[in-house]
C-alpha positions in Angstrom: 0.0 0.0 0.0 1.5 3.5 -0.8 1.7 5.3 2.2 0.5 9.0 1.3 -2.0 9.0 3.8 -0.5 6.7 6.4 2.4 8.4 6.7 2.3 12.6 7.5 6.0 14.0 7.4 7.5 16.1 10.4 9.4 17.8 8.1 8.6 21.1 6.6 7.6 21.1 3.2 9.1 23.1 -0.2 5.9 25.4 -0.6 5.4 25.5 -4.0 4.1 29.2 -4.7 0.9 29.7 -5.7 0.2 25.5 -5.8 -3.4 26.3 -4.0 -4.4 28.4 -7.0 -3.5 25.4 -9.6 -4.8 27.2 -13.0 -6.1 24.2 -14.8 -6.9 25.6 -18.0 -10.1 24.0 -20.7 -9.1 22.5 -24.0 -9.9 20.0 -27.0 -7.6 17.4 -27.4 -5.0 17.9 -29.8 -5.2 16.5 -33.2 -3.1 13.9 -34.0 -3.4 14.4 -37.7 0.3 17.2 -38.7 1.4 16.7 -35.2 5.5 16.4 -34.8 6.1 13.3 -33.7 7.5 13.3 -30.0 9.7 11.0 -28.2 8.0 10.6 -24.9 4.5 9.9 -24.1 4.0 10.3 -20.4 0.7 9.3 -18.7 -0.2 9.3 -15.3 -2.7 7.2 -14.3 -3.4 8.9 -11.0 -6.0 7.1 -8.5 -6.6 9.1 -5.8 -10.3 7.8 -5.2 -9.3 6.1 -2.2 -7.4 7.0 1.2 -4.6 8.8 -0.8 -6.3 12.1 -1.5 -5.6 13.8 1.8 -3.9 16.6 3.2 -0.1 16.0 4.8 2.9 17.4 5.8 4.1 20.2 7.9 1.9 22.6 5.8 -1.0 20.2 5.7 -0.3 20.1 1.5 -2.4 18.4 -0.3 -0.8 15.1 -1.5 -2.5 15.3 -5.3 -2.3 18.4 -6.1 1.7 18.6 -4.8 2.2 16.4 -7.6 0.3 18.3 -10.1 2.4 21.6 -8.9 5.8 19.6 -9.7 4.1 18.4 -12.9 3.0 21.8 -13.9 6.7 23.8 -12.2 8.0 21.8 -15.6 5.9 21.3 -17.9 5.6 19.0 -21.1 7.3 20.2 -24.2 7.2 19.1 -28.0 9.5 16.1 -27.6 7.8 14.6 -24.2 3.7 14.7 -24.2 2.6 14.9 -20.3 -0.8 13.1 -19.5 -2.7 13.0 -16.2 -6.4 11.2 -16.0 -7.5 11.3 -12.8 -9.9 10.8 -10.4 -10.0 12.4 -6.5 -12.3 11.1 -4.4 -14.8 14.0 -4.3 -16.2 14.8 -7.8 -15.4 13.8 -11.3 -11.8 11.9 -13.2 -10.5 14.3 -15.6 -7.9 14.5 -18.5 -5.3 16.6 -18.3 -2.4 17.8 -20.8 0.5 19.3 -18.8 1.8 22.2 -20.0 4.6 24.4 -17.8 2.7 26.5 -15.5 -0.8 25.1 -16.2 -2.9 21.3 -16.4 -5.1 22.1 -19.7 -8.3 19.8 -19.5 -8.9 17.6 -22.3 -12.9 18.2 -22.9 -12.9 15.5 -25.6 -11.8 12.2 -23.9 -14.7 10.2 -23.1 -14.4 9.9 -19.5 -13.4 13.8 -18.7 -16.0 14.9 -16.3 -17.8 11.6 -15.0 -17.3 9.3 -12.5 -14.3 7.0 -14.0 -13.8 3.4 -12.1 -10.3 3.2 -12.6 -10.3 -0.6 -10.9 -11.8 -1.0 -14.2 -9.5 -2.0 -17.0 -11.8 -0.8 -19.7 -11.0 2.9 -18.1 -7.0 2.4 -18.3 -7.6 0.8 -22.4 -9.7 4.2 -23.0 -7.1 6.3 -21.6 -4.1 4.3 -23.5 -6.2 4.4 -26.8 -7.0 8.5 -26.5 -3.2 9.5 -25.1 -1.8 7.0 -28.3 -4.3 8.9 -30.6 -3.8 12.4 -29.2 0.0 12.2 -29.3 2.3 10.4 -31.6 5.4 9.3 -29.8 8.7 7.1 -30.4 8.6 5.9 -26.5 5.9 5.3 -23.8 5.9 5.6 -20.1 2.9 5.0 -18.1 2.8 5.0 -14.1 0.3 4.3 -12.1 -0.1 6.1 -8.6 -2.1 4.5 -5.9 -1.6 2.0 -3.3 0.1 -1.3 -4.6 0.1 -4.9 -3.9 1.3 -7.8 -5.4 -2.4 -8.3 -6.7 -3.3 -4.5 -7.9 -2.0 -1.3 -8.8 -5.0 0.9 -8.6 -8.2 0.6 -5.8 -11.3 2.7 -6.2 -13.7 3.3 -3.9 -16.3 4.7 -6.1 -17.3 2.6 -7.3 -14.9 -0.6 -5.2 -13.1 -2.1 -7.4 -9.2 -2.4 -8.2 -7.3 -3.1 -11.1 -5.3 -6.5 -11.3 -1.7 -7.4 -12.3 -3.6 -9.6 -14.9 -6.1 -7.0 -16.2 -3.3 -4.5 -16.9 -1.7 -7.0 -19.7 -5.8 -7.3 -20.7 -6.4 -3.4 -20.8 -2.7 -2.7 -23.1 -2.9 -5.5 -25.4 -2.2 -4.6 -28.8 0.2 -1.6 -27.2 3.5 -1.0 -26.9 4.4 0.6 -23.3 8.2 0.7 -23.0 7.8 1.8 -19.0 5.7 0.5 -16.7 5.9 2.3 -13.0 3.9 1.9 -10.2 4.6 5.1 -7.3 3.1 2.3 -4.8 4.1 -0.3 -2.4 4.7 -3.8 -2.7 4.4 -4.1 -7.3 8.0 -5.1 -7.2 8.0 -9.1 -7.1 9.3 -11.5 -9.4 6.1 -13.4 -8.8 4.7 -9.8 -10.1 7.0 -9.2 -13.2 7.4 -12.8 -14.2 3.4 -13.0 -14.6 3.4 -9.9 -17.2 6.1 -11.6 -18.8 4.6 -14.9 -18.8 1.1 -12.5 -20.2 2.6 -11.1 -23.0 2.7 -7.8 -21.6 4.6 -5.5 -24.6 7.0 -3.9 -22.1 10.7 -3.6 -21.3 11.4 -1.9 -18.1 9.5 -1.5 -14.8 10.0 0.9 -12.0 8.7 -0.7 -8.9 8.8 -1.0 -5.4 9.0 -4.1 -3.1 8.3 -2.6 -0.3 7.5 0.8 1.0 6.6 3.9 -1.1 6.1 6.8 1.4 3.7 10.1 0.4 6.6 12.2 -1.6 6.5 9.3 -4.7 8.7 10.3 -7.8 10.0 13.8 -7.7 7.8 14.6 -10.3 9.6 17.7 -11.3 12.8 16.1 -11.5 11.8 13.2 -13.7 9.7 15.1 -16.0 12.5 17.4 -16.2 14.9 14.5 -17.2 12.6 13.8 -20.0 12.0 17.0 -21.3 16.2 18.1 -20.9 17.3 15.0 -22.9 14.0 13.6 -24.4 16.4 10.9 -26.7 17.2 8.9 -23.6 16.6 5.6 -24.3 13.6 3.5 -21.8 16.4 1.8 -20.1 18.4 5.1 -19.9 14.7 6.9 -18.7 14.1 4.2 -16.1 17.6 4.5 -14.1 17.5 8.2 -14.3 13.8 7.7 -12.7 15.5 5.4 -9.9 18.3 7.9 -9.5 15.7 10.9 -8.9 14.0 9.5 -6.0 17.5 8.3 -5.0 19.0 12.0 -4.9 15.3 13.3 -3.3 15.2 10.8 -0.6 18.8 11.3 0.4 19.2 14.5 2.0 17.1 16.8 4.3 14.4 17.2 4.7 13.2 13.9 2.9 16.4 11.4 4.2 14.1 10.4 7.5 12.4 8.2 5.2 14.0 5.4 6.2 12.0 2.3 4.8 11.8 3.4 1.1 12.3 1.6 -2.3 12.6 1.9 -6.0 13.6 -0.3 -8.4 14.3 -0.1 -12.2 14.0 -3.9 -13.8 14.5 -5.3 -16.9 11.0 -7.4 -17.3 12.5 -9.4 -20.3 15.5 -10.4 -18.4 13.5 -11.4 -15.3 13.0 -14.8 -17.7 16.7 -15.8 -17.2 16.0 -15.5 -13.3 13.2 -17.2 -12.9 14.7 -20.3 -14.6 17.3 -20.1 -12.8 15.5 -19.9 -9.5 13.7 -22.6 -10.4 16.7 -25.0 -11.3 17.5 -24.0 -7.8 14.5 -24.9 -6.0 14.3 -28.2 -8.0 17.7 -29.1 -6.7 16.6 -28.5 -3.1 13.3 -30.4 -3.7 15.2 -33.4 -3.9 15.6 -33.6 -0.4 13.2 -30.9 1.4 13.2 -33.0 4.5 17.1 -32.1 5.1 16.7 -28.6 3.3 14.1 -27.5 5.3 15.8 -25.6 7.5 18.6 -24.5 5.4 15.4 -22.9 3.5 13.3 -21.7 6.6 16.5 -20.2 8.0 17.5 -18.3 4.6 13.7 -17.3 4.8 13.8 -15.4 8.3 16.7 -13.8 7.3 15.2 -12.1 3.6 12.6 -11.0 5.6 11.8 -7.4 5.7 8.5 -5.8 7.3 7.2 -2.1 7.9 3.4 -2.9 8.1 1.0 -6.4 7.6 1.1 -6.1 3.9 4.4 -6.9 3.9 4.2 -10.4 5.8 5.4 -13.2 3.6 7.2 -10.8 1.5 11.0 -11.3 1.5 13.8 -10.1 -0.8 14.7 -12.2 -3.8 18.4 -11.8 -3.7 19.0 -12.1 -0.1 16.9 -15.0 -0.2 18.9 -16.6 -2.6 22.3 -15.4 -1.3 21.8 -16.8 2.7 20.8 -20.0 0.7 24.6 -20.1 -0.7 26.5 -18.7 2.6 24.3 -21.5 4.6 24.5 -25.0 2.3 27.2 -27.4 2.6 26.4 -28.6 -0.9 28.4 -27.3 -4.1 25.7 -27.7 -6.7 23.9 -25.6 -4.1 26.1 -22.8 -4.7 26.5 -22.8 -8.1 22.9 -22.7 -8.3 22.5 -19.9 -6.2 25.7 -18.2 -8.0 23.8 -18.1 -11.3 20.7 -16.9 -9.8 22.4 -14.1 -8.2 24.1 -13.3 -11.6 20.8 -13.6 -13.7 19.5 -11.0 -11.0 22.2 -8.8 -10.7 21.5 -8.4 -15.1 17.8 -7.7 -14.3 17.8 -4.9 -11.8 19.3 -2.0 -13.4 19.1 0.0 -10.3 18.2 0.4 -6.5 17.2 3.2 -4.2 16.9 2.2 -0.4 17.7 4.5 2.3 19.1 3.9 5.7 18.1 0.9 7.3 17.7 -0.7 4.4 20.2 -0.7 2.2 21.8 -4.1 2.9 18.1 -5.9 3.1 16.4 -4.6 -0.1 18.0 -5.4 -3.6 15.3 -4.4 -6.0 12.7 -7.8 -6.0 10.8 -9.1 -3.7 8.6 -12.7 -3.8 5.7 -13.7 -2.3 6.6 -16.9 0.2 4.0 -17.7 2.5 5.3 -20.1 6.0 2.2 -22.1 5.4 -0.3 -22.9 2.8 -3.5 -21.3 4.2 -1.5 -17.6 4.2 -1.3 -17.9 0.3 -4.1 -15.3 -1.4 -6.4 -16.9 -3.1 -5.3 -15.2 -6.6 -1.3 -16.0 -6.0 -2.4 -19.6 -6.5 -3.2 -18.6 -10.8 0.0 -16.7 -10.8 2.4 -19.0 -13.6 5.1 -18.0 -11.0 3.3 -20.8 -9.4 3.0 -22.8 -11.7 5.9 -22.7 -13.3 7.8 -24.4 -10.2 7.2 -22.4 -6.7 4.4 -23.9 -5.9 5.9 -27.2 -5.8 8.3 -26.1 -3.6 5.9 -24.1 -1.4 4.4 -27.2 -0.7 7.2 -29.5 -0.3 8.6 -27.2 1.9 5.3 -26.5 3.8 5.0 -30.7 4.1 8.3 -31.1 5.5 7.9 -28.5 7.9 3.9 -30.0 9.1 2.2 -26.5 7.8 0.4 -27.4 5.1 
């Protein structure tokens, strides 16, 4: 769960001058007929019908509309088209075209001005279909903003519904999206990216956290600016410089006290290699779970990281797999775990953690349950599961009586 209304800073905020007066400006939606190709297409799929539209901070600042003024203290440009559909919990979603110094309203998009469920995946295909017809672009980057979970990455209230890992690939088939972010807690799992491989998901890179994403997100302002400063950046090249943002914000006064923070830049197509690899592993220590089982309970306990209950049976990937190697006796053990680790270390591009941290979070999480009846009911679809982990899951639950 992003934590934008859990968490209120003690630390003062950068007032933005003027950010209570947002001019939000009225507008068709630009033809896409004679319009200059850019390089970036930005969208914002910004879901703030929910717990997250609140006030917070020293100055009591409004969480959304922060973001718009970062958005806005930038500005789009003709290489990078800036999109924001979204949908506060009091009154209507709308479209907006980001433009420095004002958010024009896009009249013409279907959904502008009514009640939008964004938990629907018919509303993110609409907005896809009318930001891909309104703007012609070489590159696209699309980041949803809510609360996160292995399962979702968007929760409505109005009507209740959320929007699944699965019905993401289902709303952007047929589209190219070279960036995939989530500003929210607990997207970045291998279980997670290994089932939007495994969909067919027409994506590169991910920004993601596996844990905690506290109120302050991206730096808007600073990412948007990367874009629009050097708009040929490549994905890969846009998605570390993303990861490097929040590293640079979260890293100093007054933001540093964040301690439990992540981000995440990942390669989704080289999360294949790992996941084979992993499973290799965990079929060589299926062979004999009833000596392994402690090896892999221990290894467990000690990838564990926790700020809040959505994180139980969450553990990091890497550490996971490295206290396997420092604690087995066997050498085809640790040449298993060697090539996972180097599989991983070529699908996470880059890692921000701060403080406490740093040596327990290395970009991927998974979802490992201690006993069968803490599994969610969807994690049991997941071809994660399927693929391998589940087999383990329950050898390892039989062995050690928790099935």
């Amino acid at each position: 769960m992003r934590a934008k209304a859990l968490i209120v800073s003690l630390i003062a905020l950068i007032v933005v001058v003027g950010m209570l007066a947002i001019p939000l400006a009225t507008a068709g939606a630009p033809a896409a007929k004679g319009v200059e190709k850019a390089q970036w297409r930005y969208i914002l799929y910004l879901d703030a019908d929910n717990s997250l539209d609140v006030y917070a901070g020293a100055h009591h600042e409004s969480v959304v509309e922060s973001d718009y003024a970062e958005l806005m203290s930038v500005g789009g440009s003709k290489d990078v088209a800036m999109f924001v559909f979204v949908d506060r919990y009091d009154g209507p979603a709308n479209m907006f075209r980001v433009l420095p110094g004002q958010m024009v309203e896009l009249k013409d998009f279907a959904l502008n001005g009514k009640e939008a469920n964004m938990g629907d995946p018919m509303t993110l295909r609409a907005v896809i279909s009318y930001t891909f017809k309104a703007a012609p672009a070489e590159h696209t980057m699309l980041m949803f903003w809510d609360h996160g979970s292995p399962r979702a990455v968007a929760w409505d209230d109005h009507p209740a519904d959320s929007l699944t890992i699965d019905e993401v690939t289902l709303a952007l088939k047929g589209y190219q999206v070279d960036v995939i972010g989530a500003d929210e807690c607990n997207v970045g799992q291998i279980d997670v990216a290994y089932q939007w491989l495994k969909g067919g998901l027409n994506t590169q890179y991910l920004l993601v956290s596996e844990t905690f994403t506290g109120w302050r997100g991206y730096p808007y302002d600073a990412t948007l600016r990367g874009l629009v400063e050097n708009p040929y950046m490549t994905p890969r090249e846009a998605s570390i410089m993303f990861v490097n943002e929040v590293q640079k914000l979260l890293s100093v006064p007054p933001y540093s006290g964040e301690e439990v923070n992540c981000h995440a830049a990942v390669d989704l197509v080289a999360v294949g290699a790992t996941a084979a690899s992993f499973f290799d592993l965990t079929n060589l220590l299926l062979q004999d779970m009833k000596a392994n089982a402690g090896l892999v309970s221990k290894s467990r306990g000690g990838a564990c990281f926790s700020y809040a209950a959505n994180s139980i049976n969450l553990v990091d990937f890497k550490r996971f797999v490295e206290l396997i190697a420092q604690n087995t006796q066997s050498s085809a053990v640790m040449d298993a775990c060697a090539l996972v680790i180097a599989n991983f270390d070529k699908t996470v591009l880059a890692v921000q953690t701060t403080n406490t941290m740093d040596h327990q979070i290395n970009g991927l999480g998974i979802v490992f349950p201690n006993h069968s009846w803490e599994t969610p009911s969807y994690y049991w679809d997941y071809s994660f599961m399927a693929d391998g982990w589940q087999a383990f899951l329950e050898s390892y639950w039989a062995a050690c009586g928790s099935i």
